[in-house]
C-alpha positions in Angstrom: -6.8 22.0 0.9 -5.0 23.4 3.8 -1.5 24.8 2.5 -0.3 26.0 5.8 3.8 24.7 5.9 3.0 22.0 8.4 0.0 20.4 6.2 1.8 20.5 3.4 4.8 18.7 4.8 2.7 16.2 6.3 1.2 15.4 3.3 4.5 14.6 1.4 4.5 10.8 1.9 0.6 10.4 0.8 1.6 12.1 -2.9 5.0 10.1 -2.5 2.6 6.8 -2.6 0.0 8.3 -4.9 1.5 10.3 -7.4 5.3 10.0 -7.6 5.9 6.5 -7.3 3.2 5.4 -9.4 4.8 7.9 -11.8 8.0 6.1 -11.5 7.3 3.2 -13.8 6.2 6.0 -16.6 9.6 7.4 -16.1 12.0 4.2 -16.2 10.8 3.1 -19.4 11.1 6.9 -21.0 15.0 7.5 -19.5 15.6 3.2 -20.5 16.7 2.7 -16.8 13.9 0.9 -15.5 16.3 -0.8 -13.0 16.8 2.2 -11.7 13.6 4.0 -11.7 11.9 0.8 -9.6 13.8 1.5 -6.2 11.4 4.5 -6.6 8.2 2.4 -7.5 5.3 1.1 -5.6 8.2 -1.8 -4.8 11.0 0.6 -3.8 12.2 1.7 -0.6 14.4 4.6 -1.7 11.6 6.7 -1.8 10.8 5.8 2.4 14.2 5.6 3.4 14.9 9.5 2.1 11.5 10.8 3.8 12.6 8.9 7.2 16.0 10.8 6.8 14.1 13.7 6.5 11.9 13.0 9.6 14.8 12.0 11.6 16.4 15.5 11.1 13.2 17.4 11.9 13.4 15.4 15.2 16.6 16.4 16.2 16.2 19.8 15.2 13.2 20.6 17.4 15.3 18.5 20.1 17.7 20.9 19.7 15.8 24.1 19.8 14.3 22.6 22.7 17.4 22.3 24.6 18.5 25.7 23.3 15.5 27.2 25.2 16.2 25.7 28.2 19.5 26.9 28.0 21.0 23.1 27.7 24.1 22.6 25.3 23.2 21.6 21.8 26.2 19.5 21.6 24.4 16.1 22.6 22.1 16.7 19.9 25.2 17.1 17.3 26.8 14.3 18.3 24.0 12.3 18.0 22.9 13.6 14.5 26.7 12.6 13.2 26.5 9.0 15.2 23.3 8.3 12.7 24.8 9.9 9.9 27.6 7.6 9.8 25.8 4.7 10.8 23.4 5.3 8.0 26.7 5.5 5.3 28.4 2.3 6.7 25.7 0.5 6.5 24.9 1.8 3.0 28.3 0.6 2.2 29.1 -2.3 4.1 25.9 -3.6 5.1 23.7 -3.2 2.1 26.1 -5.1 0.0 26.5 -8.4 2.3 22.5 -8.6 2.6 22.3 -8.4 -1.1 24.3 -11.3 -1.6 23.1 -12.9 1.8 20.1 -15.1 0.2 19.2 -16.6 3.6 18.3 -13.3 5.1 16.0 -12.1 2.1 12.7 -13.9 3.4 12.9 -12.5 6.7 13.9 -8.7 5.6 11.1 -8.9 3.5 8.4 -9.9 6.0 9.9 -7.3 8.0 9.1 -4.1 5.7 5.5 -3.6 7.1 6.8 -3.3 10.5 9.5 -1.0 9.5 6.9 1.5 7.3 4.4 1.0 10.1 7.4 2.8 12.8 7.8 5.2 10.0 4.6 6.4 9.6 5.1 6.7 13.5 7.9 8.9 13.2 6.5 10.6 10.4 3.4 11.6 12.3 5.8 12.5 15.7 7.9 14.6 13.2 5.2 16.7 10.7 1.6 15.9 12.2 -0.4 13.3 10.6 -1.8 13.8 7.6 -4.9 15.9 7.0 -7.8 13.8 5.7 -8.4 16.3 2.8 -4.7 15.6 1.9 -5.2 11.9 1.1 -8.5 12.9 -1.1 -6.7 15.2 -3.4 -3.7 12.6 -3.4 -6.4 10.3 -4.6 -8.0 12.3 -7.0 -4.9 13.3 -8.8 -3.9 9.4 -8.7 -7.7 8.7 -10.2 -6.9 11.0 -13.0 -3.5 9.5 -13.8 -5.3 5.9 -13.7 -7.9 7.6 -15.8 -5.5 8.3 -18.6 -3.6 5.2 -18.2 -6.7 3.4 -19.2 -7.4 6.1 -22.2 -3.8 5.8 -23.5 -3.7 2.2 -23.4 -7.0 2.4 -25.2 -6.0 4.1 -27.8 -2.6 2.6 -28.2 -4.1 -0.9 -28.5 -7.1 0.0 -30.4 -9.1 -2.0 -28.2 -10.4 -1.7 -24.8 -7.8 -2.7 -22.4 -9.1 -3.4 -18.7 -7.0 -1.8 -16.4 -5.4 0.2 -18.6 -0.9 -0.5 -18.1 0.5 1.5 -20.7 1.7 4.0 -18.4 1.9 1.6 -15.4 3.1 -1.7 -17.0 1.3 -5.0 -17.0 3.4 -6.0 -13.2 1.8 -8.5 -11.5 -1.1 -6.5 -8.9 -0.4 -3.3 -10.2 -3.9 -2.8 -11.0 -4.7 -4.0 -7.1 -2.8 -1.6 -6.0 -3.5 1.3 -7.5 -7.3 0.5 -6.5 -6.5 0.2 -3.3 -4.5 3.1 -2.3 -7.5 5.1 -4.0 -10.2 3.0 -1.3 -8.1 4.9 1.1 -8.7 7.8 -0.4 -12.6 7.2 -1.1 -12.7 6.5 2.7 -11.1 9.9 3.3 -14.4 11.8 1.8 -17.1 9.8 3.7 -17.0 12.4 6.6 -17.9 14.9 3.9 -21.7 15.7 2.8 -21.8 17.3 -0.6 -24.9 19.4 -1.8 -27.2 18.1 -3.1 -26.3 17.2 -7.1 -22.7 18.5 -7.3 -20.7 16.5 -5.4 -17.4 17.1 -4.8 -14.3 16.9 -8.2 -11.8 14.6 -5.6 -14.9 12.0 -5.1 -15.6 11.7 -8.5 -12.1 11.3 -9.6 -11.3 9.0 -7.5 -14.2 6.7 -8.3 -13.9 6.9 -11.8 -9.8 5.9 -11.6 -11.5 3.2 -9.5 -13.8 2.1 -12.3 -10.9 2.2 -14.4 -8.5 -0.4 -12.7 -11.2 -2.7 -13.3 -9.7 -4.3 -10.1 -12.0 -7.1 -8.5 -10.4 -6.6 -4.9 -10.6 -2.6 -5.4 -14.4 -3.0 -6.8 -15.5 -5.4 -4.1 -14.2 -2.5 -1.6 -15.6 0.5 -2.7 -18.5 -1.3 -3.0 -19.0 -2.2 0.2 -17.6 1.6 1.4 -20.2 3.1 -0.9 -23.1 1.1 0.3 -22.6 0.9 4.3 -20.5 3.8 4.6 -21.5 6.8 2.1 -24.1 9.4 3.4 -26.8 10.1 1.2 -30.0 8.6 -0.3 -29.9 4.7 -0.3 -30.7 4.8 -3.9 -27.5 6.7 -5.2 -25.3 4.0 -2.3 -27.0 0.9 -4.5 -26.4 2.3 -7.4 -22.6 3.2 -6.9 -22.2 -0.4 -5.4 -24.2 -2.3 -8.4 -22.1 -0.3 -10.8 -18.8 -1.6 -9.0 -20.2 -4.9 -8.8 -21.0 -4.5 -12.6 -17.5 -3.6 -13.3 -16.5 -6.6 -11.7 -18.5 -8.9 -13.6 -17.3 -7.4 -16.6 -13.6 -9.0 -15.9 -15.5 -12.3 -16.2 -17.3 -12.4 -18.1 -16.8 -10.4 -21.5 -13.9 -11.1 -23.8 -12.3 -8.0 -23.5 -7.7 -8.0 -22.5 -7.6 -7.9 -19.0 -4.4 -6.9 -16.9 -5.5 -9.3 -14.7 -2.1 -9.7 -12.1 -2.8 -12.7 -10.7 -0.4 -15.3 -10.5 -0.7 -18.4 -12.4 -1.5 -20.8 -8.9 -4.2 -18.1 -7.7 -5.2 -17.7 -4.5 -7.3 -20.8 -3.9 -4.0 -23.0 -4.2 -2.1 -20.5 -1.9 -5.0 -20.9 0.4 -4.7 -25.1 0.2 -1.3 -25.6 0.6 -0.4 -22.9 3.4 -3.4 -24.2 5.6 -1.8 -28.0 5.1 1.5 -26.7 5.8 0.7 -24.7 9.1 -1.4 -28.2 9.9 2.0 -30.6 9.7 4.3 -27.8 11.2 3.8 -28.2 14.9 2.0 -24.5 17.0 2.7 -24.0 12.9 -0.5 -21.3 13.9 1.2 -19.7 16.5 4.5 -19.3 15.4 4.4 -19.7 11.7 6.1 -21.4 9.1 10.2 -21.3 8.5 10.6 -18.4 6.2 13.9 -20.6 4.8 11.8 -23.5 3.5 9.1 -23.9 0.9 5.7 -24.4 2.0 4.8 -26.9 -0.9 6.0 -27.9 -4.2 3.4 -26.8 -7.8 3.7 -28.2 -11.0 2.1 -25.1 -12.7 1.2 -25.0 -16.4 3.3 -22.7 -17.4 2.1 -21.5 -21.3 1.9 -25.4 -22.0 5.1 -26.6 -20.0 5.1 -30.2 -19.4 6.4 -32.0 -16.3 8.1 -35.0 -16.2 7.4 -37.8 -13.5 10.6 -37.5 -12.0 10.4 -33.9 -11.4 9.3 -32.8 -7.7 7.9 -29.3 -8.8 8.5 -25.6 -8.5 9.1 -24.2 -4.6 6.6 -22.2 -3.6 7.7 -20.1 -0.6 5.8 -17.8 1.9 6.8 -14.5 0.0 5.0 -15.9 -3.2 1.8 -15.8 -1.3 -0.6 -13.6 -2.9 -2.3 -12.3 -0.2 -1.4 -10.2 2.9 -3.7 -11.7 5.1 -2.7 -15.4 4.1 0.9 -14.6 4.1 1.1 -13.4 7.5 -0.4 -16.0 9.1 1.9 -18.1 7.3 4.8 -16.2 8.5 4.3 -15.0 12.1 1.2 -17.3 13.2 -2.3 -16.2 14.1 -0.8 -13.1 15.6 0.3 -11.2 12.6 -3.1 -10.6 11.0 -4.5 -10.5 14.3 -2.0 -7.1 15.3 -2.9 -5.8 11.8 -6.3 -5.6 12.4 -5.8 -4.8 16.0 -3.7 -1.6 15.2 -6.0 -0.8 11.9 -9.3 -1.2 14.5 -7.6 1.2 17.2 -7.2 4.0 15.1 -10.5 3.3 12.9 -12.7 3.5 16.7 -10.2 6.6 17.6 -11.2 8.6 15.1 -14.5 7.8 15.8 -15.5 8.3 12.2 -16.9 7.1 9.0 -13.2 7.7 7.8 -11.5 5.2 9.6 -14.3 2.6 9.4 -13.9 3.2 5.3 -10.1 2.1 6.1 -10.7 -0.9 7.9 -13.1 -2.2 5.5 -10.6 -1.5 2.6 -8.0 -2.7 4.4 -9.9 -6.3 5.2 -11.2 -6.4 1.4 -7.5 -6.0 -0.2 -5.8 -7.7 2.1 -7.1 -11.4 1.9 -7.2 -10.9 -1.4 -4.0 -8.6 -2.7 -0.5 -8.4 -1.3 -0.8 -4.9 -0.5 1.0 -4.7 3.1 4.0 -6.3 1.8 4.6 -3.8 -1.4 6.1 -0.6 0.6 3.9 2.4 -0.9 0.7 0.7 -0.2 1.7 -0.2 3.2 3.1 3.3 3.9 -0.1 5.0 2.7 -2.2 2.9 4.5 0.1 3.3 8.1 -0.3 7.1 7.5 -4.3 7.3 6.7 -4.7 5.3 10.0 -2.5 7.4 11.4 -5.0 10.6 10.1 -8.1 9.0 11.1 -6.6 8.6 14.5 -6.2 12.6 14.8 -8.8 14.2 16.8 -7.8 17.8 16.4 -5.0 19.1 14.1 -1.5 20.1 14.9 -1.2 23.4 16.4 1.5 24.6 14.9 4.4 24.0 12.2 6.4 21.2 13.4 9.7 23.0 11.6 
């Protein structure tokens, strides 16, 4: 791994989203302040907002040094630097209260986090470098090994055989999903390599055996298919690595064994159903989406035996329950918003020009019609900043600070 300053910096928000906010739930339930602990989860923002901070002030650093070389005044550069500052502490104080209470504005800030972690990863990248694609394997071998344990523990702790592990992670809705899919990323990240013969490399072997252990159908069904159309080797050890996903799979169906399983108690199918009969009464409902203020349909799940009466017209089902990324943003912007997803994603996959960024797009396709896991910020982040590493053609030339 490289550890020059400017790699390592670059590399901060890939062990942000694999290590240290997975590692976040862990520590919320040891200090009893889970509240607090979550703002740094895989659901948190605190943990993107600092590291934008961060980038923003390497920004205006260089800007300055820039202008001190050309002999400019560095006062501009000061005066802008304390504009932002104080902007960023009124709003903490003024605005972050009023949108917390502002109930009617909550739909639409929250379908507009993966645009706002997408420009991130932009200044992020501006800022540092992108990230080295060696950085986002080790990031994913040290997050297989965590998931590794997690399943252990829980093993242990429940004397039984607990797929997908959760006693370190919790039993949230998805979790599992999205643990397996930040480590596809990271699978995708060591296709480029060709190991010697019989001893292939520790970070690809970790990383598929905390991929084994989410037990994660989406995660399964896409390291699969990386492993089979993507991997190097002999086509043998590809089928074999894909019928042994594919095995792992079944096994969440078909043996009675607990499964975290995260889905919701509609499931996707429903979601599927009552979004496409939605967008069909809502008129250019496929070009411009659904009202993000108004439930798309009305369930009557069964709640642990809950009984409905006649006269009740259901649970509301809104756009931000939708289960999937893909389905949820054609829901909310139209045809367009998976269509610029996979636009984006399929310009820096064919930049690249490499087995790497093809191994992104076909995680991000997998996981995403069938997981949330562009609207949960650490996913989103990691997978804005591996695209953003498979775009690179040559590395940065020199430390960015």
């Amino acid at each position: 791994m490289n550890l020059r300053p400017a790699a390592l910096f670059s590399a901060l928000p890939l062990f942000a989203a694999f290590v240290a906010c997975p590692l976040a739930v862990p520590a919320g339930k040891l200090a009893g302040q889970e509240e607090l602990f979550e703002r740094f989860s895989p659901w948190g923002l605190a943990p993107w907002a600092g590291l934008a901070g961060l980038a923003l002030g390497v920004l205006l650093l260089r800007l300055a040094r820039d202008r001190a070389r050309r002999k400019l005044p560095p006062w501009p550069v000061a005066a802008l630097g304390l504009i932002l500052a104080g902007a960023a502490w009124l709003a903490l104080i003024t605005a972050a209260p009023y949108l917390a209470e502002a109930v009617e504005l909550a739909p639409l800030l929250d379908e507009l986090r993966l645009p706002a972690l997408a420009l991130f990863a932009l200044l992020w990248a501006t800022s540092f470098g992108a990230p080295e694609r060696s950085s986002l394997a080790h990031a994913g071998a040290a997050l297989g090994a965590l998931v590794v344990l997690d399943f252990l523990l829980t093993a242990i702790m429940a004397r039984s055989l607990v797929l997908g592990g959760g006693y370190l992670f919790g039993s949230v809705g998805a979790h599992a999903d999205l643990l397996a899919f930040l480590l596809c990323l990271a699978l995708a990240a060591t296709l480029d390599d060709e190991p010697a013969s019989g001893q292939p490399r520790l970070a690809r072997w970790l990383i598929l055996a905390g991929l084994f252990a989410t037990f994660s159908r989406p995660g399964l069904a896409a390291g699969a298919l990386i492993c089979l159309t993507l991997e190097r080797g002999p086509l043998r050890h590809r089928l074999a690595l894909a019928i042994g996903c594919a095995l792992a799979a079944w096994t969440t169906l078909a043996l009675p064994l607990p499964h975290l399983d995260g889905g919701d108690e509609l499931g996707l199918s429903w979601h599927l159903a009552a979004s496409m009969e939605a967008l069909a009464q809502e008129p250019w409902g496929y070009l411009t989406g659904l009202p993000l203020d108004v439930p798309l349909a009305l369930a009557m799940p069964d709640f642990q035996g809950l009984l409905w009466d006649d006269e009740s017209q259901g649970l509301p089902v809104s756009v931000f329950n939708i289960p999937s990324s893909g389905l949820r943003l054609l829901a909310a912007w139209g045809a367009g918003g998976p269509l610029a997803v996979l636009a984006a994603a399929g310009c820096c996959a064919l930049r690249g020009g490499k087995r790497f960024g093809l191994g992104l797009l076909a995680a991000l396709i997998v996981c995403a019609a069938l997981t949330p896991v562009l609207h949960i910020p650490a996913t989103a982040a990691a997978l804005a900043l591996a695209l953003a590493s498979a775009a690179r053609r040559q590395p940065p030339e020199a430390d960015p600070i």
